[in-house]
Residue frames relative to the residue before (quaternion, step in Angstrom):
aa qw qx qy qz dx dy dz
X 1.0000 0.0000 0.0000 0.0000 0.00 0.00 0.00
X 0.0190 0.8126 -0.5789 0.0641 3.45 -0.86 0.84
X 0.7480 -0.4914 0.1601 0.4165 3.70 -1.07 0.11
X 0.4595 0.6766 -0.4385 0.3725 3.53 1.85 0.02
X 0.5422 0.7342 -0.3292 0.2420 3.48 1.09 -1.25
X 0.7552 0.4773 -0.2046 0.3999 2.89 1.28 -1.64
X 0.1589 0.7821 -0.6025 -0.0080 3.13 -1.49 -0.21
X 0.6090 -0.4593 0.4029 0.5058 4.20 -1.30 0.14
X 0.6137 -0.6074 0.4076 0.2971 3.57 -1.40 1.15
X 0.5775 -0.5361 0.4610 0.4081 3.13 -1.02 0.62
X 0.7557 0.4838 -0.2843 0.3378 3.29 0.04 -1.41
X 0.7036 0.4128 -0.4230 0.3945 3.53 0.97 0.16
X 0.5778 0.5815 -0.3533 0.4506 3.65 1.47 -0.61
X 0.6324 0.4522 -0.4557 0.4334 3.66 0.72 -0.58
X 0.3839 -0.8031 0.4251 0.1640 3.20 -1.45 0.87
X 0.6521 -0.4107 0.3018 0.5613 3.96 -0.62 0.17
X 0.5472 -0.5615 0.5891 0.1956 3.43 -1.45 0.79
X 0.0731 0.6702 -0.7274 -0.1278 3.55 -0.52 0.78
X 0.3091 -0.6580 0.6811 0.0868 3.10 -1.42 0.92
X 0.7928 0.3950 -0.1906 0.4232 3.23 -1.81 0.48
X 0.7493 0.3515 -0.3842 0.4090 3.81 0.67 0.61
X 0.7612 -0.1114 0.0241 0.6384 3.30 0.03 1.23
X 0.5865 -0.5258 0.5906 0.1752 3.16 -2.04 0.88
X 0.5257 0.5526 -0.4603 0.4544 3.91 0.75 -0.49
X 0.8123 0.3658 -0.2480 0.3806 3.66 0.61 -0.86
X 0.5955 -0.5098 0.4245 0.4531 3.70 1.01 0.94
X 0.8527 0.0859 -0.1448 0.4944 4.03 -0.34 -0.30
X 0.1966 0.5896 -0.7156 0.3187 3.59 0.51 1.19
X 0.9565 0.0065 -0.2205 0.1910 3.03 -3.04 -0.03
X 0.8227 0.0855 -0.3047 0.4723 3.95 1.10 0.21
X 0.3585 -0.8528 0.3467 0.1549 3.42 1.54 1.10
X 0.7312 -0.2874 0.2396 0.5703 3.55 0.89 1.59
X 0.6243 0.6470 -0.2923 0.3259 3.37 0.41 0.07
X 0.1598 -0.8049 0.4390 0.3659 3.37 1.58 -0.40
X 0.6416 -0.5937 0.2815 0.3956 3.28 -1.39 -0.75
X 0.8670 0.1740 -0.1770 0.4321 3.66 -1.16 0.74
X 0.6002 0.6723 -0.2264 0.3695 3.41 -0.87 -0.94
X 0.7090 -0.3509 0.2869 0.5402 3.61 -1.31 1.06
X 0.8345 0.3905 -0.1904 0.3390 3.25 -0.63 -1.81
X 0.6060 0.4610 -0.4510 0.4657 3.83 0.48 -0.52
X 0.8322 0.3733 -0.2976 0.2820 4.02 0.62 -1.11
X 0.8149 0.0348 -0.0111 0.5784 3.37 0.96 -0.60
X 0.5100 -0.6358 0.4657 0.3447 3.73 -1.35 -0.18
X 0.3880 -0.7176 0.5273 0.2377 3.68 -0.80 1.54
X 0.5720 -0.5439 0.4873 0.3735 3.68 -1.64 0.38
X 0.3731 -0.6162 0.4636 0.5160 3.42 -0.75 0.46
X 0.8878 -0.0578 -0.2748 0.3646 3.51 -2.07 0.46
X 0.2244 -0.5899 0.6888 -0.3568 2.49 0.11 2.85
X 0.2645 0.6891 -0.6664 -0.1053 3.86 -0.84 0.33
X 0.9056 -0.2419 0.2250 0.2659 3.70 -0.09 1.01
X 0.4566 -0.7643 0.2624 0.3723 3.20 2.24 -0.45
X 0.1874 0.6063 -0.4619 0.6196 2.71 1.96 1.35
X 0.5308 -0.6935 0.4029 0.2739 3.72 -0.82 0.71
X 0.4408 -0.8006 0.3400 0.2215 3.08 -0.21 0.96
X 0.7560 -0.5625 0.2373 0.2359 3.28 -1.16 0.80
X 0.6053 0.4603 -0.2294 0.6075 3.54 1.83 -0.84
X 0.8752 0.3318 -0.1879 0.2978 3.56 1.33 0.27
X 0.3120 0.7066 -0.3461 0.5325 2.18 2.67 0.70
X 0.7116 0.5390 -0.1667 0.4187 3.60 0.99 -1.20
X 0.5515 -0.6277 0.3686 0.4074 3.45 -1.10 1.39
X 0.2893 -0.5726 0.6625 0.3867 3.62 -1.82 -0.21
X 0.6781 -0.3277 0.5765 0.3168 2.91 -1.87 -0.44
X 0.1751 -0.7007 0.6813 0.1197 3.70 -1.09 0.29
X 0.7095 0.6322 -0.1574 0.2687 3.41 -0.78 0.57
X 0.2942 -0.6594 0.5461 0.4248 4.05 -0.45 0.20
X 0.7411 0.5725 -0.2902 0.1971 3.85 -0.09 -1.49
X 0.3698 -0.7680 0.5067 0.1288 3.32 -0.48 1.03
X 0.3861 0.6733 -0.3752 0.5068 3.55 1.67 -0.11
X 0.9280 0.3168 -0.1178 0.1568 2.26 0.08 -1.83
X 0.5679 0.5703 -0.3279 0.4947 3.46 1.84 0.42
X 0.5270 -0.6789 0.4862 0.1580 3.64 0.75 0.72
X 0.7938 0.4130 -0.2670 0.3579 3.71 0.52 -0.79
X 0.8949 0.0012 -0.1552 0.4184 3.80 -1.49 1.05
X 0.8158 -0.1704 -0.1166 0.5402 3.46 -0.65 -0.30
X 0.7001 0.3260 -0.4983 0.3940 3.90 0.25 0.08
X 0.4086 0.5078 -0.6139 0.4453 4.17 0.55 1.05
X 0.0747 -0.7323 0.6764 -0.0236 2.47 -1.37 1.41
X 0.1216 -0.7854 0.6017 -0.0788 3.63 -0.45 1.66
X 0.6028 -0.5235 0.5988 0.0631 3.10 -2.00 1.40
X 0.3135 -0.6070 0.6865 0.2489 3.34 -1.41 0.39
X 0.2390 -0.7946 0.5577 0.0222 4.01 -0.73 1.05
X 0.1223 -0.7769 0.6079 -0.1094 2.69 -1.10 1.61
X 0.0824 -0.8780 0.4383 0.1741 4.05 -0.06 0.14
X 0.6651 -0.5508 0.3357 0.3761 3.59 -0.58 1.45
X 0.6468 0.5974 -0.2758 0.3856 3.87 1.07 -1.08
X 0.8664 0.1933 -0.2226 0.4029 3.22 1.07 -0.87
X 0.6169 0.4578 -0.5848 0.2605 3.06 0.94 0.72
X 0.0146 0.6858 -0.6871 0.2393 3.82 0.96 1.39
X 0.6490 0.4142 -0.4885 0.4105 3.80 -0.23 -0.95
X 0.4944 0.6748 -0.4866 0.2519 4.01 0.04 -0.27
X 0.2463 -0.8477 0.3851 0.2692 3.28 -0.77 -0.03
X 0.8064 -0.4308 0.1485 0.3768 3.31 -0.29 1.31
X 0.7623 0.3141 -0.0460 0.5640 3.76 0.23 0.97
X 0.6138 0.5481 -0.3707 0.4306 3.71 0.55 -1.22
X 0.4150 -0.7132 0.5631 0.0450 3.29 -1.72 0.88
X 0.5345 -0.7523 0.3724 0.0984 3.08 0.17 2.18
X 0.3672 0.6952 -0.6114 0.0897 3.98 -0.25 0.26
X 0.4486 -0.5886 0.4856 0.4652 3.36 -1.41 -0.20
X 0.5348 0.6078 -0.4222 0.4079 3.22 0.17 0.57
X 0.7337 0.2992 -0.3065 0.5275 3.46 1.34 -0.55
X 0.3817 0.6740 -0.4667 0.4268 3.73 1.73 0.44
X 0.7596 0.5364 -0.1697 0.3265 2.60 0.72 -1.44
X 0.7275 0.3408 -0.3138 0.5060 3.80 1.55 -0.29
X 0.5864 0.5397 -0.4433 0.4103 3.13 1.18 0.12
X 0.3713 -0.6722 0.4867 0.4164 3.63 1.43 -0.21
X 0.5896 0.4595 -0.6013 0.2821 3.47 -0.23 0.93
X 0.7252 0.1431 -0.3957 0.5450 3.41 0.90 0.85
X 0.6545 -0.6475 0.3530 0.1667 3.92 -1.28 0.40
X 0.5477 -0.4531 0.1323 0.6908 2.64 2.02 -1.88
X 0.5658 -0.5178 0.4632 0.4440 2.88 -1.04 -0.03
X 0.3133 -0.6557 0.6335 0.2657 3.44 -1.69 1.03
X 0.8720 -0.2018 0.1250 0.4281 2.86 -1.69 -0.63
X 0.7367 0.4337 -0.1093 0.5072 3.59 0.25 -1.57
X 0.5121 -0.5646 0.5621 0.3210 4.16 1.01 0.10
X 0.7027 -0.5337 0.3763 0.2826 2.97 -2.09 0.94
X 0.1361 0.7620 -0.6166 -0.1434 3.77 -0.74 0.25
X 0.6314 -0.6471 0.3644 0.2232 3.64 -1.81 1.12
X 0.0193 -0.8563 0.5012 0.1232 3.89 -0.51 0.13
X 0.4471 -0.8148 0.2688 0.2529 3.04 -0.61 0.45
X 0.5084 0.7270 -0.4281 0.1727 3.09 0.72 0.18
X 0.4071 0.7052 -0.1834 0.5508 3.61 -0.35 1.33
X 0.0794 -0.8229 0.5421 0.1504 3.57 -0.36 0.36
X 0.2864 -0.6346 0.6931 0.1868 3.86 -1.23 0.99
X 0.1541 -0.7022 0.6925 0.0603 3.68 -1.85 0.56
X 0.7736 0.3664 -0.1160 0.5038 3.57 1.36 -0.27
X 0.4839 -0.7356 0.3914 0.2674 3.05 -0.76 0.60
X 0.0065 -0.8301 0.5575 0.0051 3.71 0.02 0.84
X 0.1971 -0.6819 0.6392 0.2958 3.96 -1.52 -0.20
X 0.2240 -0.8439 0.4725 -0.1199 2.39 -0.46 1.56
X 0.0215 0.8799 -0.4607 0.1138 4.04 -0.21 1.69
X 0.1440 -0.8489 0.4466 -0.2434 3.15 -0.27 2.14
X 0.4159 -0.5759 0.5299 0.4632 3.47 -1.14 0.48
X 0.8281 0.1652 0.0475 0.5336 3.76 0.58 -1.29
X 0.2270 -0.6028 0.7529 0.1350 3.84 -1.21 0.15
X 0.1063 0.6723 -0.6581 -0.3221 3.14 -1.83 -0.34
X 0.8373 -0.2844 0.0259 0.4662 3.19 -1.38 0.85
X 0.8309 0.3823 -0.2221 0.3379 3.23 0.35 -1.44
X 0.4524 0.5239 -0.3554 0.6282 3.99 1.21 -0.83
X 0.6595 0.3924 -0.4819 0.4229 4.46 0.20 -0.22
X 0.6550 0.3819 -0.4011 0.5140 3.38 0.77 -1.48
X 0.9228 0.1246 -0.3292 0.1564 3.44 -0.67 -0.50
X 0.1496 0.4785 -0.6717 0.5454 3.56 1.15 1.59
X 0.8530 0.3561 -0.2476 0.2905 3.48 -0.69 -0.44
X 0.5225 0.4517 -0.3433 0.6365 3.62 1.48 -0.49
X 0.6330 0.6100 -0.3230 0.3507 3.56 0.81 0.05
X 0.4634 -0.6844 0.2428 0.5078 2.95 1.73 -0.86
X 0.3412 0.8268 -0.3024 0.3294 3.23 2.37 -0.04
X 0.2885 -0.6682 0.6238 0.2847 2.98 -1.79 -0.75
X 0.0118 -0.7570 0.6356 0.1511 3.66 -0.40 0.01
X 0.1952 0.8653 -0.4617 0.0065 3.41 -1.09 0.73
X 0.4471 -0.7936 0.2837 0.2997 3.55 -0.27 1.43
X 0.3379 -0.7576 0.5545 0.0670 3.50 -0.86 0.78
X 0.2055 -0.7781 0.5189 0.2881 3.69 -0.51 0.07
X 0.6937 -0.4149 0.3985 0.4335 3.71 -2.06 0.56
């Protein structure tokens, strides 16, 4: 290979298809279009399916004003998870933050709303234990442990 080889891409030197002018130019009187039929006469809407209901009107809606109150894409707000079970592997004392999850590699990051505790699992040690959130059950049994669990803000 040498500097003859090279040259400007094809795909940019060819020019636009004009369709429709004259049979001499290959895409004359049905301009690519074959013959008759939907597609030859006009252009369909996109998610056109044949006059089968379309998918965006097969699928349920929402009801409702609150953007809360639908849980779904950018107004979900989600928790980094952590379960009462696994932080057993601690050692006996240590002061639970996300930050020290986060170097021990048992969490990635923190989402939006911060790390919250769950309970699922059983604790044997007392740990402190600093969270955006708890639930009920991951508090009682930090604390039946002899812990603490305490909520921190973003």
């Amino acid at each position: 290979m040498d500097l003859t080889d090279t040259g400007p891409n094809q795909a940019r030197k060819t020019s636009r298809k004009r369709v429709g002018r004259g049979h001499g130019s290959g895409s004359g009187k049905t301009s690519g279009r074959g013959q008759k039929g939907q597609k030859a006469r006009y252009s369909i809407a996109r998610g056109f399916e044949g006059g089968q209901t379309p998918l965006y009107k097969r699928l349920p809606k929402l009801r409702g004003q609150s953007n809360k109150a639908h849980n779904i894409g950018i107004f979900r707000q989600r928790h980094t998870t952590v379960n009462v079970g696994d932080l057993q592997r601690l050692a006996e004392g240590t002061e639970v933050t996300p930050e020290l999850l986060m170097e021990i590699g048992m969490i990635n990051k923190l989402e939006a709303k911060g790390l919250k505790i769950l309970g699922d699992g059983d604790l044997d040690r007392p740990l402190t234990v600093k969270a955006h959130a708890f639930s009920n059950s991951a508090k009682e049994k930090i604390e039946a442990a002899g812990g603490t669990a305490e909520v921190i803000g973003k």
